[in-house]
N, CA, C and O atoms as a Tripos MOL2 file, in Angstrom:
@<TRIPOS>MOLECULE
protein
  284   283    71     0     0
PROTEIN
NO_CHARGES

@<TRIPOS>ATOM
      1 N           0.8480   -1.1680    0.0000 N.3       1 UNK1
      2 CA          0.0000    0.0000    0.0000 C.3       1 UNK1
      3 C           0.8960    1.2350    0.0000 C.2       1 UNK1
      4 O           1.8820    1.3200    0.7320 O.2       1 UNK1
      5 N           0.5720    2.0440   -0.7220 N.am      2 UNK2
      6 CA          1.3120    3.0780   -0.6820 C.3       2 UNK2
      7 C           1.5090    4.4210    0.3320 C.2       2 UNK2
      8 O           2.4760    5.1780    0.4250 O.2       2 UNK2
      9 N           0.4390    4.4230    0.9320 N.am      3 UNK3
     10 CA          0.5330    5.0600    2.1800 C.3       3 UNK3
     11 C           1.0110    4.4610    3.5770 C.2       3 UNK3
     12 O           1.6950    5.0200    4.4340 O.2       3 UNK3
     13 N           0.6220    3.5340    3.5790 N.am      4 UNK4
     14 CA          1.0410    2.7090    5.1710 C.3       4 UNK4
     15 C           1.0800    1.2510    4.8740 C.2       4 UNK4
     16 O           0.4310    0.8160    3.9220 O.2       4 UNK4
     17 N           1.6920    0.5830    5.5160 N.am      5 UNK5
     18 CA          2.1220   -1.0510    5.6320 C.3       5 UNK5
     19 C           0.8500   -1.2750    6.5440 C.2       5 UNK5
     20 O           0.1290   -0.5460    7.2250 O.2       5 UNK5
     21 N           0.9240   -2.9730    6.1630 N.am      6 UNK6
     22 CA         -0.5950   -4.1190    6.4110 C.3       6 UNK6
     23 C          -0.3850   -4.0150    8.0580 C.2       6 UNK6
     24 O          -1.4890   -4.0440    8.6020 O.2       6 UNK6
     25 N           0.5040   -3.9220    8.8350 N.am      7 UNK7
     26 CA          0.6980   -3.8250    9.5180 C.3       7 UNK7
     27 C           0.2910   -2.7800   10.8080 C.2       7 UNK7
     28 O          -0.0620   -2.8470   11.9850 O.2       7 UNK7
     29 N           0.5880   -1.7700    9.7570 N.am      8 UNK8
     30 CA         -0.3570   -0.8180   10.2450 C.3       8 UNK8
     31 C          -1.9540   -0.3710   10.0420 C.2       8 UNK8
     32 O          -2.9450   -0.2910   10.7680 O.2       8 UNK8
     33 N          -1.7910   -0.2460    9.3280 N.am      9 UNK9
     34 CA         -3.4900   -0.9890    8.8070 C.3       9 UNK9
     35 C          -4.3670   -1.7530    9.4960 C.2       9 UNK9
     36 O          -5.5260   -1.4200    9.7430 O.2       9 UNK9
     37 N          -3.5850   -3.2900    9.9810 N.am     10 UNK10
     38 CA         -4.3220   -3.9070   11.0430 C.3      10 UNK10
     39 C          -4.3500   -2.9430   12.4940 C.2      10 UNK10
     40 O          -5.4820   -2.5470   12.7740 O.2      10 UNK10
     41 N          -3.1420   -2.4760   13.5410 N.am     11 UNK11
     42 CA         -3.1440   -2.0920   14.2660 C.3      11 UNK11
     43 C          -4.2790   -0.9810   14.3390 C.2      11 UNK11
     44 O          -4.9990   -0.7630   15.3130 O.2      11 UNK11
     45 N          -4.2930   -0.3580   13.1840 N.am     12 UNK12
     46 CA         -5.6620    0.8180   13.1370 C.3      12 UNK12
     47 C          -6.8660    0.1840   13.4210 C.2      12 UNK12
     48 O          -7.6270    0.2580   14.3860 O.2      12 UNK12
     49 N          -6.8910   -0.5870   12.1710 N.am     13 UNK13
     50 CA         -8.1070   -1.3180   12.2170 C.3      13 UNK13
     51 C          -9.0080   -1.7260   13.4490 C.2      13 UNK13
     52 O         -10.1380   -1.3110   13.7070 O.2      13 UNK13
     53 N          -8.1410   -2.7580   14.2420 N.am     14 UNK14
     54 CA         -8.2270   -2.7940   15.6710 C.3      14 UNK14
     55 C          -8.6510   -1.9040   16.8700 C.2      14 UNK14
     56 O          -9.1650   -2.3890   17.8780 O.2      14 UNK14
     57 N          -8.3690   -0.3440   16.6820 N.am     15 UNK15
     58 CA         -8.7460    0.1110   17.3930 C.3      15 UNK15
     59 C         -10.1320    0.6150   16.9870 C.2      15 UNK15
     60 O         -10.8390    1.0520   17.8940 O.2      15 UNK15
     61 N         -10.5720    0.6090   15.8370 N.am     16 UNK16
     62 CA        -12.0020    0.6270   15.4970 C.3      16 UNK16
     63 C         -12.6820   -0.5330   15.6360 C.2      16 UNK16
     64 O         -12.5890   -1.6100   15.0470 O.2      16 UNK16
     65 N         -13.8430    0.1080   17.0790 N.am     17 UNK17
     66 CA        -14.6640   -1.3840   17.7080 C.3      17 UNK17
     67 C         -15.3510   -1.7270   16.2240 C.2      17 UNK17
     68 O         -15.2360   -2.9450   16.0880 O.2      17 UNK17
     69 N         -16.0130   -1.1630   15.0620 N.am     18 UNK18
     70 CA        -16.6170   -1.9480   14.2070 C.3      18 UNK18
     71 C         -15.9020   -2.6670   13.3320 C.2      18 UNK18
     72 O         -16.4170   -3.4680   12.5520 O.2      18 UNK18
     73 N         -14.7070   -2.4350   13.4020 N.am     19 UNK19
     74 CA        -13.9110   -3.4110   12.4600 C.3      19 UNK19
     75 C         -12.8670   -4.3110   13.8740 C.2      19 UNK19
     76 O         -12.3650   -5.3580   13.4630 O.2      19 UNK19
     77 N         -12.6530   -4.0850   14.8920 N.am     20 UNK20
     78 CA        -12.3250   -4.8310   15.5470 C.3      20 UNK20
     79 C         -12.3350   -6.4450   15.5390 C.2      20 UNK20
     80 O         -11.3980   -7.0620   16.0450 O.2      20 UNK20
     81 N         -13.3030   -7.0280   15.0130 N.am     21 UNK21
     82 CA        -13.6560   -8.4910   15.2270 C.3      21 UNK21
     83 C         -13.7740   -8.6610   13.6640 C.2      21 UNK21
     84 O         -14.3600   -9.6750   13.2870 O.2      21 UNK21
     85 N         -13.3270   -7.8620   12.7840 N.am     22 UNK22
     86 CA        -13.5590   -8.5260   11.2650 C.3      22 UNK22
     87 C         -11.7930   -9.2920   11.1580 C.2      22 UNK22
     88 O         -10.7210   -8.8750   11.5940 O.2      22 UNK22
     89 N         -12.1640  -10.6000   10.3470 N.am     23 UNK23
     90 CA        -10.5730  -11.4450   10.4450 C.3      23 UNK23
     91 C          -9.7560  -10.5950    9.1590 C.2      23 UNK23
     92 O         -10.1860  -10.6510    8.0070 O.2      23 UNK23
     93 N          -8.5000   -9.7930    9.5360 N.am     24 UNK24
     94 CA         -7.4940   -9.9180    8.7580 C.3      24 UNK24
     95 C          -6.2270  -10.7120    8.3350 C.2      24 UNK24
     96 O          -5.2570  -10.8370    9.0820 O.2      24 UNK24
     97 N          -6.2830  -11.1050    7.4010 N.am     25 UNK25
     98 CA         -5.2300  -11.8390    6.5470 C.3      25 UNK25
     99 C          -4.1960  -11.1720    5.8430 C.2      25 UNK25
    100 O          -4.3210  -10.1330    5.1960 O.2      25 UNK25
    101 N          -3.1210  -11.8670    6.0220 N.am     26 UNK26
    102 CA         -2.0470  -11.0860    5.7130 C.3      26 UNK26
    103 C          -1.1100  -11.4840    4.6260 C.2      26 UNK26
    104 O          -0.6890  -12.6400    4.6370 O.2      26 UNK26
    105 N          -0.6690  -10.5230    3.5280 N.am     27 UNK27
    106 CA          0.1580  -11.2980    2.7120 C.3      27 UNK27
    107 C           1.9590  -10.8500    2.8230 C.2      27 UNK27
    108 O           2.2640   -9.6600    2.9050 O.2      27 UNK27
    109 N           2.9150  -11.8180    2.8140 N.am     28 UNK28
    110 CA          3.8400  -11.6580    3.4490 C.3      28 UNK28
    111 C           4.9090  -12.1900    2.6920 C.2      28 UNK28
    112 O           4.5530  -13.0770    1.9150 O.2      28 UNK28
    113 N           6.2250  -11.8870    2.6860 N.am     29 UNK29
    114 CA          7.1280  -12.6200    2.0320 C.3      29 UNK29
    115 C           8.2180  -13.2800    3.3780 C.2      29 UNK29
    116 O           9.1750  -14.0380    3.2210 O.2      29 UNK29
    117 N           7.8790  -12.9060    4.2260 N.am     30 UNK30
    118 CA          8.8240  -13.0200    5.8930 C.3      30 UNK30
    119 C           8.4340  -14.6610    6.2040 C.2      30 UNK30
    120 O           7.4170  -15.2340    6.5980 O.2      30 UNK30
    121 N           9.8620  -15.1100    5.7930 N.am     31 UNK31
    122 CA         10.0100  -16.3110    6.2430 C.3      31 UNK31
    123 C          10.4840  -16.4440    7.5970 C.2      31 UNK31
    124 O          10.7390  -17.5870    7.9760 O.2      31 UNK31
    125 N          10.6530  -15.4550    8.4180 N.am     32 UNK32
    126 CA         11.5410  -15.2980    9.8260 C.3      32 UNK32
    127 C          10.3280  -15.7710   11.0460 C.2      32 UNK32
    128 O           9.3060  -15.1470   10.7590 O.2      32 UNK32
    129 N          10.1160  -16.5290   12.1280 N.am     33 UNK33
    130 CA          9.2040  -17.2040   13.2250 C.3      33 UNK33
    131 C           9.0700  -15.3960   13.5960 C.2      33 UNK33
    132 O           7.9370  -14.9130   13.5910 O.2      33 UNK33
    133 N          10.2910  -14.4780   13.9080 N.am     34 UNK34
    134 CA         10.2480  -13.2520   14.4860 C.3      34 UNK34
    135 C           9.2080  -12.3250   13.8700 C.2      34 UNK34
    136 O           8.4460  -11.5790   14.4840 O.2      34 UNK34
    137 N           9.3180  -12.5230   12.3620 N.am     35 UNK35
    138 CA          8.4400  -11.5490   11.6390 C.3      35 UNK35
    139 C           7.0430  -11.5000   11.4770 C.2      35 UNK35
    140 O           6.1770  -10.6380   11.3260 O.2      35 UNK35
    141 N           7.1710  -13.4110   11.6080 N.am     36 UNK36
    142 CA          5.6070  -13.4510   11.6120 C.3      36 UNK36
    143 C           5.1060  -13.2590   12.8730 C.2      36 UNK36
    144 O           3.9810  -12.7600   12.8450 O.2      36 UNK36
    145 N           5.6170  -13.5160   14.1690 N.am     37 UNK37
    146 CA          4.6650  -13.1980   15.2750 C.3      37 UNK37
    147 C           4.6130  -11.7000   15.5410 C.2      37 UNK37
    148 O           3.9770  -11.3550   16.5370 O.2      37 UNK37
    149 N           5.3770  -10.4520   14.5540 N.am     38 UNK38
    150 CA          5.1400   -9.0160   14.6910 C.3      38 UNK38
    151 C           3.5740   -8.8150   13.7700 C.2      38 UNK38
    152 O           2.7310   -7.9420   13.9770 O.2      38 UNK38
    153 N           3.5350   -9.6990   12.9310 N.am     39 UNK39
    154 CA          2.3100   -9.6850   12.4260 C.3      39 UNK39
    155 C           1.3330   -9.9840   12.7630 C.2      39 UNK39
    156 O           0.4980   -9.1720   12.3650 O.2      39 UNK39
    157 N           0.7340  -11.0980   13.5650 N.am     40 UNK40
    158 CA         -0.0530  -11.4210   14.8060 C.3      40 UNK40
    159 C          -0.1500  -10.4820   15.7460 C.2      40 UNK40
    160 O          -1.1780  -10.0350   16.2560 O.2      40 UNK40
    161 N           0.9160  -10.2130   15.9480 N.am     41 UNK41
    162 CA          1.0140   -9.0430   17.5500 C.3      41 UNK41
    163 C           0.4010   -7.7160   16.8800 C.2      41 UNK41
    164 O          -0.1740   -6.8010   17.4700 O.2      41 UNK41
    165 N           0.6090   -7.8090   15.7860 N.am     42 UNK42
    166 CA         -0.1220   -6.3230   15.2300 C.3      42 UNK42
    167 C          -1.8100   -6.9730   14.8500 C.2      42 UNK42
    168 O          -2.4150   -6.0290   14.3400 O.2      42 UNK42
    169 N          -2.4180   -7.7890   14.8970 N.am     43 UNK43
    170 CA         -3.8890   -7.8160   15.1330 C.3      43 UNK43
    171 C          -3.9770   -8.6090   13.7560 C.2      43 UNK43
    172 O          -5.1810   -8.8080   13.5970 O.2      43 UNK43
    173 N          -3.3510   -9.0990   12.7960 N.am     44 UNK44
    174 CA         -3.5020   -9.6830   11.5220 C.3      44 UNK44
    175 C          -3.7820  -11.0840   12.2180 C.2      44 UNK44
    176 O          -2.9570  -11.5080   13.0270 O.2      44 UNK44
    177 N          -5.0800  -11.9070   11.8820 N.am     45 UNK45
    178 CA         -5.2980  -12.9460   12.5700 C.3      45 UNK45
    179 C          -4.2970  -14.0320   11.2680 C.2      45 UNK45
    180 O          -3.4240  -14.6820   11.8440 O.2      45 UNK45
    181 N          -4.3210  -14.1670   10.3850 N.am     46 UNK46
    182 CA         -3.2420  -14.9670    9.8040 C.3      46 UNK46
    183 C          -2.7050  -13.9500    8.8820 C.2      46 UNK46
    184 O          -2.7530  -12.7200    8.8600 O.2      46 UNK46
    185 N          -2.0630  -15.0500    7.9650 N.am     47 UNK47
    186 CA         -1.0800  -14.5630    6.9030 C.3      47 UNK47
    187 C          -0.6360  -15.9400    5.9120 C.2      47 UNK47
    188 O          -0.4600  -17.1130    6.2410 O.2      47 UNK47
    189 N          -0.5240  -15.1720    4.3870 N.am     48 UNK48
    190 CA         -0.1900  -16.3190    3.7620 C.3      48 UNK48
    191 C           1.4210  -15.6410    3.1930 C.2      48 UNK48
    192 O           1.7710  -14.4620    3.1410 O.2      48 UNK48
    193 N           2.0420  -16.6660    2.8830 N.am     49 UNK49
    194 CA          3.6410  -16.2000    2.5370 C.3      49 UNK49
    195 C           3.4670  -16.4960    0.7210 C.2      49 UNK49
    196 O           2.8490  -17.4130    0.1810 O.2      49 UNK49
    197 N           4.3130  -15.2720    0.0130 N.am     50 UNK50
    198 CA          4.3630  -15.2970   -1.1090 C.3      50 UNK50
    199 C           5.1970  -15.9990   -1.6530 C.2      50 UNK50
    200 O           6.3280  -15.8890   -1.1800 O.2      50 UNK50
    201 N           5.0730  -16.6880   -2.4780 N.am     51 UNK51
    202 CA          4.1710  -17.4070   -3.6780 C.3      51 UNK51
    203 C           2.7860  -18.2340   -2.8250 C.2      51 UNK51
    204 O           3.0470  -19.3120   -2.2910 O.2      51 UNK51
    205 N           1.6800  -17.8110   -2.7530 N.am     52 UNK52
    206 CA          0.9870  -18.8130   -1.7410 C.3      52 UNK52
    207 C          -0.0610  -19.5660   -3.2950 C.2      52 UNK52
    208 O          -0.2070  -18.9900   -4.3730 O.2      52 UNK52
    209 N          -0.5750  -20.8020   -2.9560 N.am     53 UNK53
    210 CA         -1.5220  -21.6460   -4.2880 C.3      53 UNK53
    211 C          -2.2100  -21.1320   -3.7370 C.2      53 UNK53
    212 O          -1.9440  -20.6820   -2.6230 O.2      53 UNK53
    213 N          -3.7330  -20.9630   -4.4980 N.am     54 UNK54
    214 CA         -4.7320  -20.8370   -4.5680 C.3      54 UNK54
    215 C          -5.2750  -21.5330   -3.7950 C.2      54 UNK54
    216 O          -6.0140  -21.0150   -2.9580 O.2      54 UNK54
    217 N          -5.0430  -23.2150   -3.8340 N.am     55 UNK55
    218 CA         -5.9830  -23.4450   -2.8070 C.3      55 UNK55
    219 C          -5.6140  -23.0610   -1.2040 C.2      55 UNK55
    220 O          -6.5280  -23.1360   -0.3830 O.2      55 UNK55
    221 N          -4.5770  -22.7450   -0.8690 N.am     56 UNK56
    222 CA         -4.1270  -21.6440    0.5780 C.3      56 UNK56
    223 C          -4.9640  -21.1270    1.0230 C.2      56 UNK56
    224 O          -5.7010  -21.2620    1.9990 O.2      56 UNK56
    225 N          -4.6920  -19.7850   -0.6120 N.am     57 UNK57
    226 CA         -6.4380  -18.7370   -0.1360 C.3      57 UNK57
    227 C          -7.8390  -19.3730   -0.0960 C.2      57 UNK57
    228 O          -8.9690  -18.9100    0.0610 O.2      57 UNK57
    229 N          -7.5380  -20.1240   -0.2180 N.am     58 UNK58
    230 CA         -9.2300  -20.7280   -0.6680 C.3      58 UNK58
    231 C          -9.7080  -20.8460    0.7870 C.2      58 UNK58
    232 O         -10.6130  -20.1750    1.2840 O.2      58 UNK58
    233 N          -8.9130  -21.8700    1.4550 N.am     59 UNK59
    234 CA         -8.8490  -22.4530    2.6130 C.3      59 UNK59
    235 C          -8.5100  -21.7940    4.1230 C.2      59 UNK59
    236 O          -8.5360  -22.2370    5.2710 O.2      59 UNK59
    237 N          -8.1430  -20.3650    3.4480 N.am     60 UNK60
    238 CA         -8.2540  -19.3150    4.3430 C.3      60 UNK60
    239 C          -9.3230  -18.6270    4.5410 C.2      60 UNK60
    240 O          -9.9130  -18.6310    5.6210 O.2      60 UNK60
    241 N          -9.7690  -17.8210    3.3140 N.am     61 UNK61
    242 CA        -10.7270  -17.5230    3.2750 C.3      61 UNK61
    243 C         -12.6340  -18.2420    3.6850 C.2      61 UNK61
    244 O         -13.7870  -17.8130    3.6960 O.2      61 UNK61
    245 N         -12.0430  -19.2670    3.9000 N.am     62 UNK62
    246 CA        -13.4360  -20.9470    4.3300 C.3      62 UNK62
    247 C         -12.9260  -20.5790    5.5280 C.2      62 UNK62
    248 O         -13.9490  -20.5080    6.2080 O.2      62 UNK62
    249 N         -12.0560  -20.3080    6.2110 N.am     63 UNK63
    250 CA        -11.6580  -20.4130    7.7340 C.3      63 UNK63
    251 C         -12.4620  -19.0860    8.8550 C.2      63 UNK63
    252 O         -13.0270  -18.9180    9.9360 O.2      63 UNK63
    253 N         -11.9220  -18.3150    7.4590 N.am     64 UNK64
    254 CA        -12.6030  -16.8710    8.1340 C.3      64 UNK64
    255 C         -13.9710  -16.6630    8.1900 C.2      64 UNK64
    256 O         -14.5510  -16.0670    9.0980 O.2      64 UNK64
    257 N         -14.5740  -17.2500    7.0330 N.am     65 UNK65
    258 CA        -15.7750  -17.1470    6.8130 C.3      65 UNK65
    259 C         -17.0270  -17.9910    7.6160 C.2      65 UNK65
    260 O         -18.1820  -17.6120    7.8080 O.2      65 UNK65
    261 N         -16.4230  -19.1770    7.9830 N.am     66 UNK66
    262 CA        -16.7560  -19.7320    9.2250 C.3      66 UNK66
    263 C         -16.9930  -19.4470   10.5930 C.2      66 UNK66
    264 O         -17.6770  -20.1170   11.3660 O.2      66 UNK66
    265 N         -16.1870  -18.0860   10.9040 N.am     67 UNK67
    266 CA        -15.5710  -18.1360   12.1290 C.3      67 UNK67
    267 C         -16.7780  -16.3930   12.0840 C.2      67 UNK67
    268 O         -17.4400  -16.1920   13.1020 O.2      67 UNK67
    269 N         -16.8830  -15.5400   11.1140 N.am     68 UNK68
    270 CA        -17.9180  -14.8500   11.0760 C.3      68 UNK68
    271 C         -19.2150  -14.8750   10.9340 C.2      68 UNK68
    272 O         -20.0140  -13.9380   10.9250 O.2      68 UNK68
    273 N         -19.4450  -16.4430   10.7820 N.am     69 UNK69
    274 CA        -21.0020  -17.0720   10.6540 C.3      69 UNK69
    275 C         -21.1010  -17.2210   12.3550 C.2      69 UNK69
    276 O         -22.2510  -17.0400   12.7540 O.2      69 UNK69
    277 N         -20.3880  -17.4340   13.1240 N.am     70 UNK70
    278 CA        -20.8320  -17.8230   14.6900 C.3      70 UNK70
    279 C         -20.1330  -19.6180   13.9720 C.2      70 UNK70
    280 O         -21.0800  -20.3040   14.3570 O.2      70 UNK70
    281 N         -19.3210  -20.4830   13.3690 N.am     71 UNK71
    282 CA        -19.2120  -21.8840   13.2700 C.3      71 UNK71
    283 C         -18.2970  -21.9970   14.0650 C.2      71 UNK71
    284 O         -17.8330  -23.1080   14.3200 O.2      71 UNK71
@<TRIPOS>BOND
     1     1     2 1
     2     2     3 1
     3     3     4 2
     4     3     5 am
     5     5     6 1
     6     6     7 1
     7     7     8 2
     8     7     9 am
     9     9    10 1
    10    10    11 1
    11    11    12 2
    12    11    13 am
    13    13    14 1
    14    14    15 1
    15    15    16 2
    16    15    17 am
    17    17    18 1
    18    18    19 1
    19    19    20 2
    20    19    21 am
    21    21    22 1
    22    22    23 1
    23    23    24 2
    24    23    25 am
    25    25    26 1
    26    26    27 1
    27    27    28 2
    28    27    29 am
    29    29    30 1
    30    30    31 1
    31    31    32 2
    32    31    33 am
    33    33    34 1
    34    34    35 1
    35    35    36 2
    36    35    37 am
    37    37    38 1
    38    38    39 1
    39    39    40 2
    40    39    41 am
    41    41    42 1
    42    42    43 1
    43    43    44 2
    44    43    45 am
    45    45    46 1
    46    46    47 1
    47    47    48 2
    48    47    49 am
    49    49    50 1
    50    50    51 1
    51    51    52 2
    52    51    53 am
    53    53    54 1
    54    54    55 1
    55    55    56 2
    56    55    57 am
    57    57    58 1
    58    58    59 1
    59    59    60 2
    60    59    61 am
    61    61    62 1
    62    62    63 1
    63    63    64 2
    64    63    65 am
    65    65    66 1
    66    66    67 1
    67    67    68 2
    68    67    69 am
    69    69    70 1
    70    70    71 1
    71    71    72 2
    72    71    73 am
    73    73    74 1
    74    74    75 1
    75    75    76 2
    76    75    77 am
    77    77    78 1
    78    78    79 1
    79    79    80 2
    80    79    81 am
    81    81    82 1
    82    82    83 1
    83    83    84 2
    84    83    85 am
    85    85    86 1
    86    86    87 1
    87    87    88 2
    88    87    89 am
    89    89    90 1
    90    90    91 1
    91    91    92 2
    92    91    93 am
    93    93    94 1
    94    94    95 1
    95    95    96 2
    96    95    97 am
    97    97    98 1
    98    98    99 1
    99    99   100 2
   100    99   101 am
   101   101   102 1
   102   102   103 1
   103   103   104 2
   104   103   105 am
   105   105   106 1
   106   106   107 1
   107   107   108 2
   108   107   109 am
   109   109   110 1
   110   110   111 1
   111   111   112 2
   112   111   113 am
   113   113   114 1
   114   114   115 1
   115   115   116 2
   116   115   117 am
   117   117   118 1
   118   118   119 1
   119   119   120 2
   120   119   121 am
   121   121   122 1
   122   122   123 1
   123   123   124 2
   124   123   125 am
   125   125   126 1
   126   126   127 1
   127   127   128 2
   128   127   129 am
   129   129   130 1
   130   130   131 1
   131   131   132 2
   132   131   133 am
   133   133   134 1
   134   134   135 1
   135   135   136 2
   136   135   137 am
   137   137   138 1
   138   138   139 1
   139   139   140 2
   140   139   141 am
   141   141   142 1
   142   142   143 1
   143   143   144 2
   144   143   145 am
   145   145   146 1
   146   146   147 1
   147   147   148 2
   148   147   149 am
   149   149   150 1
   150   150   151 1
   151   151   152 2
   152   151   153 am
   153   153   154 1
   154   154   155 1
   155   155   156 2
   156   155   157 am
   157   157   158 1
   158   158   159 1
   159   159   160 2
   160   159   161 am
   161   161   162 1
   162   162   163 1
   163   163   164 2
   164   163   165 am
   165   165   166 1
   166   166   167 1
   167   167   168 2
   168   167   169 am
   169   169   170 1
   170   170   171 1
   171   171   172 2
   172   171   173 am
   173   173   174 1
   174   174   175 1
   175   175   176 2
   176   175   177 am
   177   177   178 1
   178   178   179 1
   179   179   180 2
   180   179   181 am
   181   181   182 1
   182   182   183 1
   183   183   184 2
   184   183   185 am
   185   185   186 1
   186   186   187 1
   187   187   188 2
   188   187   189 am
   189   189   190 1
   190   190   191 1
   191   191   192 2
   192   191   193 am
   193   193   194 1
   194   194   195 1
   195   195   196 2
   196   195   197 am
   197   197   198 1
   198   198   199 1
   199   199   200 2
   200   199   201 am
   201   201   202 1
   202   202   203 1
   203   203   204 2
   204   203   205 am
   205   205   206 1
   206   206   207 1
   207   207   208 2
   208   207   209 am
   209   209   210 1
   210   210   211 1
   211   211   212 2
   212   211   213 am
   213   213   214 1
   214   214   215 1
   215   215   216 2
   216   215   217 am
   217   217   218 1
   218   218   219 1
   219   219   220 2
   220   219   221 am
   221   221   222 1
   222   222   223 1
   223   223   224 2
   224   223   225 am
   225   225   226 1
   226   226   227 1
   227   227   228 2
   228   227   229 am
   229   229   230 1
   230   230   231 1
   231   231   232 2
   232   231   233 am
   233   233   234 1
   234   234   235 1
   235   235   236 2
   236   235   237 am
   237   237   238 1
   238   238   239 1
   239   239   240 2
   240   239   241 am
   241   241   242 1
   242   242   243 1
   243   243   244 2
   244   243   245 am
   245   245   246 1
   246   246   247 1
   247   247   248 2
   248   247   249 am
   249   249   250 1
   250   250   251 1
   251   251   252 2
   252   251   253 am
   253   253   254 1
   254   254   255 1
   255   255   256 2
   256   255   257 am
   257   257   258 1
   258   258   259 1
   259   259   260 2
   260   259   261 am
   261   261   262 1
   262   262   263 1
   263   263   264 2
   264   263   265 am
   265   265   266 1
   266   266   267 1
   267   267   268 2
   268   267   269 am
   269   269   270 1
   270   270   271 1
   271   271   272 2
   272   271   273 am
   273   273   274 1
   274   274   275 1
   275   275   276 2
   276   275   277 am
   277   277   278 1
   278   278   279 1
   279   279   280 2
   280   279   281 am
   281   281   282 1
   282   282   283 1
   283   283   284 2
@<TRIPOS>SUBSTRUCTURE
     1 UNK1         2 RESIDUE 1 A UNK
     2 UNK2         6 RESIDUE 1 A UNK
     3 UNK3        10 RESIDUE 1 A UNK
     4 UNK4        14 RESIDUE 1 A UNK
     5 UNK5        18 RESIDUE 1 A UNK
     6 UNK6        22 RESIDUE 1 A UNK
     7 UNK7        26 RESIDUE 1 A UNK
     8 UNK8        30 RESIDUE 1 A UNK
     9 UNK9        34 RESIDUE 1 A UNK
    10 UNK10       38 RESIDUE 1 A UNK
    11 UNK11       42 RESIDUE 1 A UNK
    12 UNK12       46 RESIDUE 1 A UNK
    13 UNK13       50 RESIDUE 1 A UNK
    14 UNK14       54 RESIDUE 1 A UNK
    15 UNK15       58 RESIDUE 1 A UNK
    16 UNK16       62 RESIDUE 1 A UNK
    17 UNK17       66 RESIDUE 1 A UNK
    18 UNK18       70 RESIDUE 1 A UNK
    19 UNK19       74 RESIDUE 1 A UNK
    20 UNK20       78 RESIDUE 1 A UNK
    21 UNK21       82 RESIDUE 1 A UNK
    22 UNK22       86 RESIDUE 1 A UNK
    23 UNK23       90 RESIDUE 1 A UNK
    24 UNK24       94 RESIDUE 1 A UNK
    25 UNK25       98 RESIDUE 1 A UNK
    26 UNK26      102 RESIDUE 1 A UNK
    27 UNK27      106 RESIDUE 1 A UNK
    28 UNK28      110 RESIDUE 1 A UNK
    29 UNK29      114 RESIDUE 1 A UNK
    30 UNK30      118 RESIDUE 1 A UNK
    31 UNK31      122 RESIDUE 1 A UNK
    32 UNK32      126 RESIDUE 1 A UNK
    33 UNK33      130 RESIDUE 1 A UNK
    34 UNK34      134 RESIDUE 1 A UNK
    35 UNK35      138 RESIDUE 1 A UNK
    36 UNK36      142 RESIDUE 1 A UNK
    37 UNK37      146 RESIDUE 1 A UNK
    38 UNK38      150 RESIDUE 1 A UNK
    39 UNK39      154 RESIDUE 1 A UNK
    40 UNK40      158 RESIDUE 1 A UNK
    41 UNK41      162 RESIDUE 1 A UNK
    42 UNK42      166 RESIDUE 1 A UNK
    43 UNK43      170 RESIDUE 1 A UNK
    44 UNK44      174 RESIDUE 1 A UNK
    45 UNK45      178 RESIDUE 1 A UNK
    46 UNK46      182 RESIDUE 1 A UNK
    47 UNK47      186 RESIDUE 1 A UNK
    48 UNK48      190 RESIDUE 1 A UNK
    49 UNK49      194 RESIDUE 1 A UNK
    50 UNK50      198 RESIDUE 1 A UNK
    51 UNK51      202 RESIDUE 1 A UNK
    52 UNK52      206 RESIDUE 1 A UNK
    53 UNK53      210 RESIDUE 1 A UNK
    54 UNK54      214 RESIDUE 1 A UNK
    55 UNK55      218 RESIDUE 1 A UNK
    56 UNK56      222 RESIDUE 1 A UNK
    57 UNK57      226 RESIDUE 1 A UNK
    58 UNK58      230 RESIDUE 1 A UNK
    59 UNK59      234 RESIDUE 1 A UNK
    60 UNK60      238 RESIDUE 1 A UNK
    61 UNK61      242 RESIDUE 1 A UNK
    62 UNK62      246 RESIDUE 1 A UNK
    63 UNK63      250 RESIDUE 1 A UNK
    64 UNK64      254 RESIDUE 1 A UNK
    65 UNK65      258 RESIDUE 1 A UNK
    66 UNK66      262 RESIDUE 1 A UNK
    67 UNK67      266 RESIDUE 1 A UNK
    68 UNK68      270 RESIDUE 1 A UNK
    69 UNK69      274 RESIDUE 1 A UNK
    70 UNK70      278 RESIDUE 1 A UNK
    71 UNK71      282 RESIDUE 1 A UNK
C-alpha cells in the first residue's frame, strides 16, 4: 500500500470497535518465526507467505468465513 504497511493498517483497524472483530489476513514474504509473530502481535489474525496456491487462499478464506457465521 502506498501510504502505510498491512501492519499498520491492522493495528488501526483494531482500534475501530466496528472493524475490531472482522478477520485480517495477511500477505507476506517473511520467512523469519520473528516476523511473523510481529504480524499477529499487530492484530492480523493470519497470513499467507508469497508465492501462496490458490488453494491456501481458498482455505483461508473458508476459515474466516466460518468463524464470522458464529461456526
Amino acid at each position: 500500500m502506498p501510504v502505510m504497511d498491512g501492519q499498520t493498517c491492522a493495528e488501526i483497524s483494531r482500534q475501530i470497535p466496528k472493524l475490531a472483530s472482522i478477520p485480517i489476513s495477511g500477505l507476506t514474504a517473511a520467512r523469519f518465526a520473528e516476523d511473523r509473530n510481529e504480524l499477529i502481535a499487530s492484530g492480523i489474525n493470519d497470513y499467507l507467505l508469497k508465492l501462496f496456491k490458490m488453494h491456501d487462499l481458498v482455505a483461508a478464506i473458508k476459515q474466516h468465513i466460518g468463524r464470522t457465521n458464529g461456526s
